[in-house]
N, C-alpha and C positions, 0 to 999 in steps of 0.2 A: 329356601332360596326365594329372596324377591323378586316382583316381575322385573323389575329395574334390570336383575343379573339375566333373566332368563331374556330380557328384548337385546342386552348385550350379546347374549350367546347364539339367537336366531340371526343378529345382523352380521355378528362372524362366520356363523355357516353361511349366511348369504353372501357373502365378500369370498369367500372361500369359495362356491359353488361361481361364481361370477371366474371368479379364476381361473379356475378348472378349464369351462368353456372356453375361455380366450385363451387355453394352452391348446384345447381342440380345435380351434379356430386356423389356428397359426400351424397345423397341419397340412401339408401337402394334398394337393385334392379332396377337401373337405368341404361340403358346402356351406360350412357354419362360415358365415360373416364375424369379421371380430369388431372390438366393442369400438374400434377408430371409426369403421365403415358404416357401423349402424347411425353414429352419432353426426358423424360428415355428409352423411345422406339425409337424416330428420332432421336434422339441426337448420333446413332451412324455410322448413313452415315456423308460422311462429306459436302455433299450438304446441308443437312439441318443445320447441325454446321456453315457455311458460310451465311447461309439466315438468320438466329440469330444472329449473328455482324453484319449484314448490316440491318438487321431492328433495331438493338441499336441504331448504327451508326444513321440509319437517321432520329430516334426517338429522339438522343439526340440535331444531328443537329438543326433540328426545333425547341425545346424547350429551349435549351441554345443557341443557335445561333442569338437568335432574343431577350434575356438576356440585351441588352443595352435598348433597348425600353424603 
């Protein structure tokens, strides 16, 4: 297995795990925040705005960037 396949399969447990939470989230009396409220609440320094392009940014890199494979 390439790391290529293995970065693919850690960001789909990660997408998968991210999921999971915002199904807990969206539980009745749960204190888990889901992912709308985390984001509409940081989203308005502009530290966290810049940390959100740059994990696109190197989300995308990794994934399209290795694209010719």
């Amino acid at each position: 297995m390439t790391m290529h396949a293995v970065t693919i399969w850690v960001f789909g447990l990660l997408g998968l795990a991210l999921l999971g939470l915002e199904m807990v989230a969206r539980l009745p009396r749960t204190p888990v925040p889901t992912l709308r409220q985390l984001l509409s609440g940081g989203l308005g320094r502009r530290s966290v705005q810049v940390l959100v392009v740059l994990s696109w940014w190197w989300v995308g890199w990794h994934f399209f960037g290795d694209a010719g494979r």
